[in-house]
N, C-alpha and C positions, 0 to 999 in steps of 0.2 A: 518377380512378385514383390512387390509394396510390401518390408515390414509392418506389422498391425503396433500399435501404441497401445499402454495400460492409456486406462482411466488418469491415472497423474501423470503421467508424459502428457496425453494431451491436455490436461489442463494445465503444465507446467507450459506449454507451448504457446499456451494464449498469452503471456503476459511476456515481456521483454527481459530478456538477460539484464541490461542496465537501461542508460537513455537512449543508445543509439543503435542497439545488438536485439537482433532476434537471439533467442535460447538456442544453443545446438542441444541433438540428442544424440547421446554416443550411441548408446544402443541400436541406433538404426541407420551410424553413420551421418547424422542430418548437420552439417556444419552452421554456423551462427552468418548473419549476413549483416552489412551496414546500414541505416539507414540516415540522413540526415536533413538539415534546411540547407537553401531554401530557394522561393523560387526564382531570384534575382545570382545566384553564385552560390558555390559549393561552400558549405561553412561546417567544413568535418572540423570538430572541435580542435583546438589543440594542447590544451592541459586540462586533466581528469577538474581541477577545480575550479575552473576557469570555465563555466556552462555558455559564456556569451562571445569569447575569444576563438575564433578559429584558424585554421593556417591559409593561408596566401590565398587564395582563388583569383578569378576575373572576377569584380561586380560588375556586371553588365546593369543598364537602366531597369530599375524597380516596375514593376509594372506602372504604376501611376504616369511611368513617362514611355515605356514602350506602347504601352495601349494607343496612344497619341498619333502613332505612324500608323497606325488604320492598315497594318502590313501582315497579315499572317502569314507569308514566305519570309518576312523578315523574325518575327517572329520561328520562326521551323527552325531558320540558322542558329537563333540562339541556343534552341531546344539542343540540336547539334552540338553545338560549341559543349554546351554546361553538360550535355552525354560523355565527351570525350572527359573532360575536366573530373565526373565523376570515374569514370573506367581508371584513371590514373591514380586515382585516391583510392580506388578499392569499393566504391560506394554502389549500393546495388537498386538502392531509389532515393528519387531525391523528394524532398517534403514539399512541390507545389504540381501546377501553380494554382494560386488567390484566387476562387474565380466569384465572391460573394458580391453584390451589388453594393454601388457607391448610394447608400439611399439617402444618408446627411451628409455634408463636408466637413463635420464635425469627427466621422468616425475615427479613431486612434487610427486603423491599419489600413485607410484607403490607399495610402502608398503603396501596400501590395496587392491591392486589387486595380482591373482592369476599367471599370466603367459603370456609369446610370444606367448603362440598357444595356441586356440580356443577349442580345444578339452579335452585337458585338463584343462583349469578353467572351460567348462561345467563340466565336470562330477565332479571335486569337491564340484560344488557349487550345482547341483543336493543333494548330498549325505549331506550339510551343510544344505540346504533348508529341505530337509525329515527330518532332525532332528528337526532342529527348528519347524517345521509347526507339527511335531506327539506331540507337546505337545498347541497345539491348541494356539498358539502365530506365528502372519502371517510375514511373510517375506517380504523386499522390494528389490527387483533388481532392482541393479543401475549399471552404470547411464546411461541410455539409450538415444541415444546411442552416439557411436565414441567421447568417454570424454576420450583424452589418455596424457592431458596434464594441466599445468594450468596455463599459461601467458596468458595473456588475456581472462579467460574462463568465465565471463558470455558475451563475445560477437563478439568470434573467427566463423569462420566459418573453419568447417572441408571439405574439399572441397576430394572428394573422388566417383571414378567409381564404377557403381555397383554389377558388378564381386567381387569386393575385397571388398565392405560395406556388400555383401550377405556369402559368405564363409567366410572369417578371423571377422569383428568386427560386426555382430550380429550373427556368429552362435553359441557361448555360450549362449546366450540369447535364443536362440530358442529352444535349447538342454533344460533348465531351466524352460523353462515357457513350452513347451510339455512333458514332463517326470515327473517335480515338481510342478504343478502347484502355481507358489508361487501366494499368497492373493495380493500383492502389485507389480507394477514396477515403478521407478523413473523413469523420465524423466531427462534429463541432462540440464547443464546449457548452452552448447556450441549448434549453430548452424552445420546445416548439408548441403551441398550446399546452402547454401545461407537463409534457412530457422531454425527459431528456433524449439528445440529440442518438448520443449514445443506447441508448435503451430504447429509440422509436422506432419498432416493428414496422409499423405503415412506411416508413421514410426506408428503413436500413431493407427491407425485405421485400414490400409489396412492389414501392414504387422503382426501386433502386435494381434488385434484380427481378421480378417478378414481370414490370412491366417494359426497362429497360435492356434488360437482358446481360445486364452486370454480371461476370464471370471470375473477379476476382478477389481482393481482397479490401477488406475495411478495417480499417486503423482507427485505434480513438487519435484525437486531440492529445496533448501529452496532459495527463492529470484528468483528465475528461471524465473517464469513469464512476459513479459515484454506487453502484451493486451490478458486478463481474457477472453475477448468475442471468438479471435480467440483462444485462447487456447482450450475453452468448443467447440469447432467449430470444432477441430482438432482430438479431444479424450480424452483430461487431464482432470480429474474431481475432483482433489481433490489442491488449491494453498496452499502453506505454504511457511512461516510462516503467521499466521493470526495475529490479525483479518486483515480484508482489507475491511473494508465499502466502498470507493469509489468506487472499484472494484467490490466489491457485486449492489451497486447503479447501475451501471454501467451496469452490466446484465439485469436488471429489464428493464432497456430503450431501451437495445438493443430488448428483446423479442417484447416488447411496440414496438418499430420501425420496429419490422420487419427482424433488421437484424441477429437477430440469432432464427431458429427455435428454437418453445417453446419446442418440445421432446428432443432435444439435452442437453438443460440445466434441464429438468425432468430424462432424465435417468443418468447423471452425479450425480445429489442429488442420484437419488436410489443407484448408487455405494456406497457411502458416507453411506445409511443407509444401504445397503447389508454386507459391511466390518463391524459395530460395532453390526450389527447382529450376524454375524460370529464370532465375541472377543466375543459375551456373552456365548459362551460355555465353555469360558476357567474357568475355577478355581483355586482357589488363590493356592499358593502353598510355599514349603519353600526347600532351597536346602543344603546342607554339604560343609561350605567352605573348610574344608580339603581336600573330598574330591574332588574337584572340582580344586584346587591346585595339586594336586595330578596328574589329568587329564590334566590339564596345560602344567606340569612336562613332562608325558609321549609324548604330542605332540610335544612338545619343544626337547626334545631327538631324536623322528624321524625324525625332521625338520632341524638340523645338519648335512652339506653337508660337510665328509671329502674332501679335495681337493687333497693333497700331506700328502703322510707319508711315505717317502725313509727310506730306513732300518731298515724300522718297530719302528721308533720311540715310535709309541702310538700301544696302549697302556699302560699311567705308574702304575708303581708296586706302590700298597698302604702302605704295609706293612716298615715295623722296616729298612728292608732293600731295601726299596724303592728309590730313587733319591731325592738329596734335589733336591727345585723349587725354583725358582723366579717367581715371579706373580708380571710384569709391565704393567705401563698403567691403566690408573684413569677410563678406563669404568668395570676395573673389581674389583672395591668398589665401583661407581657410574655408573651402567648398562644404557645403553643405549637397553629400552627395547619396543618402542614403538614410532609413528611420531607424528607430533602435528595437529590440525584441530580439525574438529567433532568429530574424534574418540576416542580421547585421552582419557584416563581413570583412574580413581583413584583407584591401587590395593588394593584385599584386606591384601594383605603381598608382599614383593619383594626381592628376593633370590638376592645375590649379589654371582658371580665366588670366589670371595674372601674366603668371609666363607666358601662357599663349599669345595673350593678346600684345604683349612683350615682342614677342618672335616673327609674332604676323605683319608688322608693320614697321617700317624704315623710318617712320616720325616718332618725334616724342611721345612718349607718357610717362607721365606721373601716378603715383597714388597716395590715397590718403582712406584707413581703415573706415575712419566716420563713425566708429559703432564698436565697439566687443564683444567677442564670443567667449562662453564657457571655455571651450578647447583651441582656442587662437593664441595666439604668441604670447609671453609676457606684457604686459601693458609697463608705461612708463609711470609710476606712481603719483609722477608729480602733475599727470593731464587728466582730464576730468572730462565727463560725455560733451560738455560745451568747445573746451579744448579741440577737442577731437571734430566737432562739426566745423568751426570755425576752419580748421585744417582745408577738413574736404573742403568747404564752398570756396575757399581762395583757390586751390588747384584748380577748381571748375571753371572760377571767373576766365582764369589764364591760359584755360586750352577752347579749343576751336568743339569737341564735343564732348558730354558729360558722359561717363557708364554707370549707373548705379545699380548696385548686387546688392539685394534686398531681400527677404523673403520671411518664412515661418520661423520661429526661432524652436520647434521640434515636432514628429511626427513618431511615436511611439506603440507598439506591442502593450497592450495592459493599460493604457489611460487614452479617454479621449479629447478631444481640443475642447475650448470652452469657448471659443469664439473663430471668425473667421479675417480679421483684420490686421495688419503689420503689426508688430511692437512701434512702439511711440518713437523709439529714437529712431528707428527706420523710414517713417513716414516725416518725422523732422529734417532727416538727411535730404530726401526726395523735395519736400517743400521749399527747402530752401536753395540747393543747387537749381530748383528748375526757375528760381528768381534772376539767379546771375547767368542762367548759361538756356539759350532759348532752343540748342542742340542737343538735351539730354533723352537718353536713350533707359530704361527702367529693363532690368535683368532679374527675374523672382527666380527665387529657389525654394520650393516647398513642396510637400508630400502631398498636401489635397488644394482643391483652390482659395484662393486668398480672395477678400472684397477689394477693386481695385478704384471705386469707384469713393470721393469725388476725383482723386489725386493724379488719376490718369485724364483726366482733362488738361492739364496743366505742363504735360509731355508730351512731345510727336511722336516717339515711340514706344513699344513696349515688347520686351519679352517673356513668353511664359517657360522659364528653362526647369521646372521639376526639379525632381531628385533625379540625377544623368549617370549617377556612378560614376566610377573612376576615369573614366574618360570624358565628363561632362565637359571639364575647362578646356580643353581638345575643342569638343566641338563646338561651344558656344564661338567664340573664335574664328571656325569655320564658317560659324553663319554671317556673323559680325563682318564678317569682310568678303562674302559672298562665293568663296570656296564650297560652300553650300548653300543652295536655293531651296529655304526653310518649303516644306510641306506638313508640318505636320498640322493635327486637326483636334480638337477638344473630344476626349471622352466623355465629358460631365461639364454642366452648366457651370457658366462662374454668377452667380446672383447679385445685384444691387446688394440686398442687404441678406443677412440673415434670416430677420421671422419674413423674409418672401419667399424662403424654398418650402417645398412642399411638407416637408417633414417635421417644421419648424415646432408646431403644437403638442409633436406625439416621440420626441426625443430627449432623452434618452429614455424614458420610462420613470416611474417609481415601482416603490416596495413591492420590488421582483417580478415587475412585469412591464412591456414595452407595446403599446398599441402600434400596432401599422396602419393608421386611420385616413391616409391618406390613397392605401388601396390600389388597385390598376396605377394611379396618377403619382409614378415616383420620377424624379428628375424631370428631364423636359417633357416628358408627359403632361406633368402637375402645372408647369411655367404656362405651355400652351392651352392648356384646359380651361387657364383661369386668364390666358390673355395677359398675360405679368411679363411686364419688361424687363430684363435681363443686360447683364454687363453685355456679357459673351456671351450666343447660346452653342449649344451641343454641337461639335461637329465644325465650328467657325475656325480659321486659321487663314493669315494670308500667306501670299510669295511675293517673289520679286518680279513675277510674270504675273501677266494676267489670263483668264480662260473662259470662251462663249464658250454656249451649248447648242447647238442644233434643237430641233425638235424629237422628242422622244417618242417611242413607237411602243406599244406592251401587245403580245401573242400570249393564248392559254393553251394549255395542254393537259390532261391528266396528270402530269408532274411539279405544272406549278406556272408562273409566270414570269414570261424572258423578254426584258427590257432591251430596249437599243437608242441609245443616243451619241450622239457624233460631239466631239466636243475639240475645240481647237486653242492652242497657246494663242493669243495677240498679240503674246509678247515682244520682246526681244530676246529672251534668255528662255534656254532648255528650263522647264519646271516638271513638279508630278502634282497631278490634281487628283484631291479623294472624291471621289463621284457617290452620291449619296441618292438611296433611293427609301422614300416614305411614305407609306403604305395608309390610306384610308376608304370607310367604307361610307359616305354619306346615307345616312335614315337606314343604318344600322338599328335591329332589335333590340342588341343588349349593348351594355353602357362601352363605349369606348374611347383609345385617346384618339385627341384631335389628330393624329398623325403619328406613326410609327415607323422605322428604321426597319426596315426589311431586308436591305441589299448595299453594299458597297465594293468601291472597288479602290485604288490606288493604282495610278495610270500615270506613268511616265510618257509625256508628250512636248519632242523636240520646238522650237521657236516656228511657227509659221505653220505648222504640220498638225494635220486634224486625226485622232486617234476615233474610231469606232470601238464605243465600249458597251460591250454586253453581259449583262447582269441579272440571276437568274434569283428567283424567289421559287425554295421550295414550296407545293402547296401545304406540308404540315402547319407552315411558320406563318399562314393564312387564316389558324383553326384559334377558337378561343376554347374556354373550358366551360360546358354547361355544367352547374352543379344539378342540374336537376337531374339530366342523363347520367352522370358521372364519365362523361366521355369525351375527346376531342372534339369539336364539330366545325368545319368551313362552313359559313353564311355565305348563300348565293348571292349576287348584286352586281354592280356595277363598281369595280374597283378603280378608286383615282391613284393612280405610280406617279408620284411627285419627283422629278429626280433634279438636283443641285448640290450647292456645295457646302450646305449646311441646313440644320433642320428649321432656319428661316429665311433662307436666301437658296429658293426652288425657283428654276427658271424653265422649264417646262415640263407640262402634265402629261401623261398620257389614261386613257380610262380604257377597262377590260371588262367583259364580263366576265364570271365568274361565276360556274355551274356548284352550288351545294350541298351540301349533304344533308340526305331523310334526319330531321332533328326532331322529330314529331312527339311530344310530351303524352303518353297514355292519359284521358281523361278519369277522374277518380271525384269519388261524392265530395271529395274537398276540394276538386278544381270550383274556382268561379263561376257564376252564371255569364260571365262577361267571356273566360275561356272556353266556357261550352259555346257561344253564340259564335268565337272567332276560330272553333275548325268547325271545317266544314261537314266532316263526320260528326261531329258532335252537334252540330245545328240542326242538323237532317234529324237525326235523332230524338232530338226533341221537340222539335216541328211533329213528325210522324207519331209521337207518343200526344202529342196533345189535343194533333189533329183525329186522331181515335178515340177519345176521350168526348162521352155523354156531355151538351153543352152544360146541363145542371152541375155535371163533376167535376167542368173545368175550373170553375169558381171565376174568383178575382183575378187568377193567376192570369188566365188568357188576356183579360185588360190588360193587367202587368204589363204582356209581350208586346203589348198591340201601342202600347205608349210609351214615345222614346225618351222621355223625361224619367216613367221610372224604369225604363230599360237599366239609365245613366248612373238611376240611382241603387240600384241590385246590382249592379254588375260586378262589384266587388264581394259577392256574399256566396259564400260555398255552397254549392246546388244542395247538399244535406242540412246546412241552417233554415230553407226556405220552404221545408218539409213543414218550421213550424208556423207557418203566416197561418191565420185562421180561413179554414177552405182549401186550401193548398192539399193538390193532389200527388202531391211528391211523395210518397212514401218510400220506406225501406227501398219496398219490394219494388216499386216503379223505379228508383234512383237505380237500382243493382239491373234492372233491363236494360237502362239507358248505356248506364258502363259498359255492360258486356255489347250493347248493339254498335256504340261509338269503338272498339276498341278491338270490333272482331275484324 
């Protein structure tokens, strides 16, 4: 039998021993358990005052660039890898993964989120969570929910309708916690209409477990909490960082007073001891940093989004008779591999592009930095930013191809970017190498995406290489000389400019509040909606191969809808093609995007050989959210499955029917004369009510019917405003027959 807790045990239990410890309680035996960041590598701190330094780990790729490989089995391995990485540290949950929507490119911590659409950061994070959680080390989904930004985030309010809080920014979440059950969810630091993330009852309790069927526990944000009592009131059972004694006191008086039921703050503790029950199955373990590097390596390879390679640039040849290189630009001796915040992490090795691309090839190279970082080498006092370009473009002139490593100059926890364009001395490096050297090849390193636009006109190649973690300059390298046949694919648009993303008008907010006014149409949603051209859109990536499609086939079933299209390399080289399936419903009812992401797959298919790939659409992920029902509903119709290789380069249709759901709106004396006339119970209804009606008592109103001009012009006016036309036989009492007759 389960020791029972006083009243301050359990509300000593709700709040953390320090930053990283749940409380033990002796009295009942309950030992203290770890928890730590994050979702990219285990960053268990390593000096008590040192809150941002941790010991060694693997940084595998940040999300911003594993999202990219469209992989959730590659994804699962990771999960794996950073399960064992924490078993050997002692760590009993780890603090991810990111799963919040990329809604601006502006946001501080898009580096650790997965994507602009919903469906895909679930299913990656699905496949990241079964990893992690199969090695008995519990996961934390953060940060729930609508954390898309971070100026003013512990006390913005995200102000947003519930069509678009329901479909776009919790249904990864929902995807996550019904599919993965993960052990932990974060709560966020930002408010949600008007209420904290931490304290929203509707969010922590109705929708979280009431509707999802969440079984475990909820952690704030660290800091997040801003009153313990309604927080335990709300759902949140676990505050951190601790200790927090006033805050514990503080519950005690509250039960004492009355105002917080005492089972609320009892079943909050048993979360607390249900989760370090849970960590006591796990077993210590120890893991291969090679190979674990190794696996780094391989995700950081498929996480490379070719962008542009006109004339087949890349490929280059390694060999004797290879191309000399110039390798410009100080992120590629001093990588930029990772953002700074909670997640930041101390590798346990760090591949620099330099050496690699050093290693990869039997020809020359040279370098020249072209630029300075913060944390790069000492500089030479006496060379000045002109100096230093002057450098690079002569090594340019003199070799056969240019590399230039460019990118964001930072991506941070706690501040967001102010713009989305290179720093100046990086887009001068670029300008002017690609003057003398008509073989330059552009290599970006940053957390969210950058405008690449006009400057990539001006290059036959381009690389999008993210933040890759420790193993990034590995594989940049790999791809560079074709050791790897890039597939990866964009999570999120790269925009022409800034004020053309969707978001542009309603970010970041002011004086404590943030419109979401852009609604259902965030990322390529908003791009397609409005028909706006775009650098890259969602989903684009090339290879070294090329891939047709067959004709696409879609079947329906009670379960949902299962596509089949045949698609073949033309190449000459083994590629993997992301096969993309987007989901529209032409002379839809209620507002929708031009086209949506429903299904994808990542399909390895050898040189000449035609892969059969089938890809299944649950029907949930067909349902939009009526507010008026308050309920899911599928709209029947004729469904068009667009399937290709990006959400604007779809190379065949296939169209389904699609059986759906009773959505039928009860008519009420505040529906319109226009909704009464368009059901058909309700028409019948008042046809029969008026067609029994004395001609003298029908008045003007039967004209009314009989003329479709003022049909046109009532139609908008609630059957009980029309009670007042003079003559109008609509009363109370006849409006409340009509109801009950349309509605029985």
């Amino acid at each position: 039998m389960t020791p029972e807790l006083t009243v301050a045990e359990q509300a000593a239990l709700t709040s953390g021993r320090d930053a990283w410890h749940t409380k033990p309680v002796e009295s009942v035996g309950l030992p203290a358990i770890t928890v730590t960041d994050g979702p990219h590598g285990v960053r268990l701190q390593a000096h008590p005052r040192d809150l941002l330094r941790g010991q060694p780990a693997t940084c595998f790729p940040p999300a911003v660039a594993s999202a990219s490989t469209w992989d959730p089995d590659l994804l699962r391995r990771m999960g794996e890898a950073l399960g064992d990485e924490c078993r050997s540290m002692g760590v009993a949950v780890l603090l991810g993964p990111g799963i919040n929507l990329k809604r601006s490119p502006l946001g501080g911590r898009n580096f650790e989120y997965f994507s602009e659409d919903p469906l895909l950061a679930g299913v990656l994070a699905v496949g990241w969570v079964n990893g992690l959680q199969s090695r008995n080390v519990g996961a934390s989904l953060k940060h729930f929910a609508v954390n898309s930004q971070e100026t003013d985030r512990l006390r913005v309010s995200a102000d947003i309708d519930e069509r678009t809080l329901r479909e776009l920014y919790l249904s990864a979440f929902r995807r996550v916690v019904t599919q993965a059950r993960p052990w932990t969810v974060m709560s966020a630091y930002n408010k949600i209409n008007g209420v904290y993330a931490s304290e929203h009852r509707w969010l922590l309790t109705q929708v979280l477990r009431d509707e999802w069927g969440f079984d475990g526990l909820v952690f704030s944000d660290w800091g997040a909490v801003a009153d313990r009592v309604a927080a335990v009131a709300a759902g949140l059972d676990l505050t951190m960082p601790g200790p927090d004694d006033p805050g514990d006191a503080e519950l005690v008086e509250a039960v004492a007073a009355g105002r917080l039921e005492p089972g609320l703050l009892a079943r909050a503790a048993d979360r607390v001891r249900a989760l370090v029950g849970r960590a006591a199955a796990r077993l210590p373990g120890s893991y291969d940093q090679a190979e674990h590097h190794e696996l780094a390596r391989e995700i950081a390879g498929r996480a490379i989004v070719l962008l542009k390679n006109d004339g087949d640039l890349l490929p280059l040849r390694a060999g004797a008779d290879g191309p000399s290189v110039a390798v410009l630009g100080e992120f590629a001796r001093t990588p930029r591999f990772q953002g700074g915040g909670s997640s930041q992490m101390t590798p346990t090795r760090l591949d620099d592009a330099l050496t690699e691309i050093t290693a990869a090839t039997e020809a020359t190279v040279l370098f020249a930095p072209g630029y300075t970082v913060d944390d790069g080498p000492e500089r030479d006092p006496d060379a000045d930013e002109q100096d230093l370009l002057a450098e690079a473009v002569a090594v340019a002139g003199a070799s056969d191809v240019a590399l230039v490593f460019v990118g964001s100059a930072r991506e941070t926890e706690g501040a967001d970017r102010d713009g989305i364009d290179l720093p100046a001395d990086h887009l001068r490096l670029i300008e002017e190498v690609a003057k003398v050297n008509p073989r330059t090849v552009v290599i970006l390193s940053n957390g969210a995406v950058l405008a690449t636009s006009p400057w990539d006109k001006a290059v036959p190649a381009l690389i999008e290489g993210w933040l890759l973690g420790q193993a990034g300059g590995s594989a940049i390298a790999d791809v560079l000389f074709g050791r790897v046949n890039p597939s990866g694919r964009l999570a999120e648009t790269i925009p022409l400019r800034l004020k053309d993303h969707p978001s542009y008008l309603d970010f970041p907010g002011e004086h404590g509040h943030v419109r979401y006014g852009e609604g259902l149409f965030v990322g390529y949603r908003g791009f397609d909606a409005r028909d706006q051209e775009v650098a890259y859109p969602f989903g684009f990536g090339l290879s070294y191969t090329t891939f047709g499609y067959g004709q696409a086939t879609a079947t329906y079933s009670a379960a949902g809808i299962e596509v089949r299209v045949p698609v073949t390399n033309t190449g000459g080289r083994d590629g993997r093609e992301v096969v993309q399936v987007y989901v529209s419903l032409p002379g839809s009812a209620v507002s929708r995007a031009e086209r949506e992401l429903k299904a994808f797959a990542s399909v390895p298919v050898k040189a000449g050989e035609t892969a059969d790939v089938v890809l299944t659409i649950d029907r949930e992920d067909l349902a939009y959210w009526d507010t008026r029902l308050n309920r899911w509903v599928v709209e029947g119709g004729q469904y068009h499955c667009a399937v290709g290789a990006s959400s604007r380069d779809l190379r065949s249709t296939a169209v389904v029917a699609v059986q759906g759901d009773d959505a039928r709106v009860p008519l009420t004396g505040e529906s319109t004369l226009g909704e009464w006339i368009a059901d058909p119970r309700g028409a019948q209804a008042i046809g029969q009510a008026f067609a029994a009606l004395p001609g003298e008592e029908s008045g003007p109103m039967a004209a009314f019917f009989a003329d479709p001009t003022m049909m046109l012009f009532l139609s908008s006016t609630p059957l009980v405003r029309m009670g007042a036309f003079q003559g109008s036989p609509l009363t109370p009492e006849l409006i409340a027959k009509l109801v009950a007759a349309a509605n029985d």
